[in-house]
C-alpha positions as CSV (number, residue, x, y, z in Angstrom):
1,X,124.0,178.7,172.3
2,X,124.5,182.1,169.8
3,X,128.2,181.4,169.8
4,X,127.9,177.7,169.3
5,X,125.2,178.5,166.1
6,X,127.4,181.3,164.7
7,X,130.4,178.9,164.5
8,X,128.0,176.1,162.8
9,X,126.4,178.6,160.7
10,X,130.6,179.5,159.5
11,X,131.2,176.2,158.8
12,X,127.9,175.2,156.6
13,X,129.4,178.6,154.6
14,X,133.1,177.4,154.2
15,X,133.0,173.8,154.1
16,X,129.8,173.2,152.3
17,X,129.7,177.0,150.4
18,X,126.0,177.4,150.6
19,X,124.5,180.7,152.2
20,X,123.1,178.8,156.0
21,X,120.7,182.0,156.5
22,X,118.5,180.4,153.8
23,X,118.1,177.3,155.4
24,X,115.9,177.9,158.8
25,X,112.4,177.5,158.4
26,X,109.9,174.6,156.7
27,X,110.4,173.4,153.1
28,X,108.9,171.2,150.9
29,X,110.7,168.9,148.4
30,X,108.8,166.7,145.6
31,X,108.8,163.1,146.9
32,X,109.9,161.9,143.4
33,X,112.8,164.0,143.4
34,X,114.1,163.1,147.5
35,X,113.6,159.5,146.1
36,X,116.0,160.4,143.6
37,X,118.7,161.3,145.6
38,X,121.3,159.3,146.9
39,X,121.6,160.7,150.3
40,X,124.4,159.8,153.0
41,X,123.4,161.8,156.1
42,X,122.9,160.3,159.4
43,X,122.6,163.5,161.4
44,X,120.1,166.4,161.4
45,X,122.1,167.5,158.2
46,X,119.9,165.6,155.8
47,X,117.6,168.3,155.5
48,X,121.0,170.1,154.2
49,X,121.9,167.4,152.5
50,X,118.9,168.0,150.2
51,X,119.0,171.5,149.7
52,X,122.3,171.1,148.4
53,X,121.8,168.1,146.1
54,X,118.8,170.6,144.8
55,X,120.6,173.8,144.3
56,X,124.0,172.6,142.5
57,X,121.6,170.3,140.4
58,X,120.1,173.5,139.2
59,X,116.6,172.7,140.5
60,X,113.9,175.2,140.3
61,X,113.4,176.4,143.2
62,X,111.4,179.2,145.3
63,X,111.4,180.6,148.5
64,X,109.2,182.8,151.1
65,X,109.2,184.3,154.3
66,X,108.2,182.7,157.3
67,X,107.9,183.3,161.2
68,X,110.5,181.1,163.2
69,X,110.1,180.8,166.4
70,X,112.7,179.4,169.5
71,X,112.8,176.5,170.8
72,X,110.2,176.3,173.4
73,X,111.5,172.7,175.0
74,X,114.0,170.3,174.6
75,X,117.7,171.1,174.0
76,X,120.2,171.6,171.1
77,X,121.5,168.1,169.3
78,X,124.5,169.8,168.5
79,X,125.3,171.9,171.4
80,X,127.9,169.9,172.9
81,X,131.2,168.7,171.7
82,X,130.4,165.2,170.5
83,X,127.5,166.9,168.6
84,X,129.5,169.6,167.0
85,X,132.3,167.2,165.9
86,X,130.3,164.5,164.2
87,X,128.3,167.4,162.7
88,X,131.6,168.9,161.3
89,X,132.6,165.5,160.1
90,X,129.6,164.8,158.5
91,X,129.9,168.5,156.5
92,X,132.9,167.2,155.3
93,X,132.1,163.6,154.1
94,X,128.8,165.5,152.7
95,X,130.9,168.0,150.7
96,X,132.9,165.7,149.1
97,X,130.0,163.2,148.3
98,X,127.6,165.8,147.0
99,X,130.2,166.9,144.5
100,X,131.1,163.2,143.1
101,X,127.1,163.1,142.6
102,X,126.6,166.3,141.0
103,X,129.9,164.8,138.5
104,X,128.5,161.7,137.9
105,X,124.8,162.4,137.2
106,X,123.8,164.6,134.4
107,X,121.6,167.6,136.2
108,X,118.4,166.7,133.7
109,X,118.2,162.9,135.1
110,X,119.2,163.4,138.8
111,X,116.4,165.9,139.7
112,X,113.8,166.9,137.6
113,X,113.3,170.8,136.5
114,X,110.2,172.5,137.3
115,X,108.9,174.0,133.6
């Protein structure tokens, strides 16, 4: 499983650029502005999908620590081949339609700034 995570981790960082340590734990999104977005993803990377629609929008946003815990039941979605390939196909369909969002939609209208 650590080799399969570190690989996935890699390829959040180069296909989709953003920093995949940042992303583990429980966050909390406006309703108005997840309404807002137009999102695409069918797989676990929604939650993804809206952090990134968030930070190249220029949202405010803020961050803590918190305790993470492993899994105590159950198994990985994406530990398997089939998993990891339509997870690495989504990235890159999620790439490339985050960016003609973020070109198409004025930051100030697509997600609303904290004051």
């Amino acid at each position: 499983g650590g080799v399969l995570w570190i690989g996935y981790r890699t390829c959040i960082r180069m296909i989709l650029g953003c920093n995949p340590e940042k992303l583990t734990g429980i966050y909390l999104v406006r309703g108005d502005i997840v309404r807002s977005l137009p999102l695409h993803s069918k797989t676990a990377l929604v939650s993804l999908e809206i952090y990134l629609h968030c930070l190249y929008s220029g949202a405010n946003m803020k961050h803590g620590v918190t305790t993470i815990c492993p899994r105590l039941s159950g198994v990985s979605k994406i530990a398997n081949a089939s998993g990891i390939l339509k997870n690495l196909w989504e990235m890159i369909q999620l790439r490339r339609q985050i960016r003609q969002h973020i070109h198409q939609t004025p930051a100030s209208s697509s997600i609303s700034k904290a004051a």
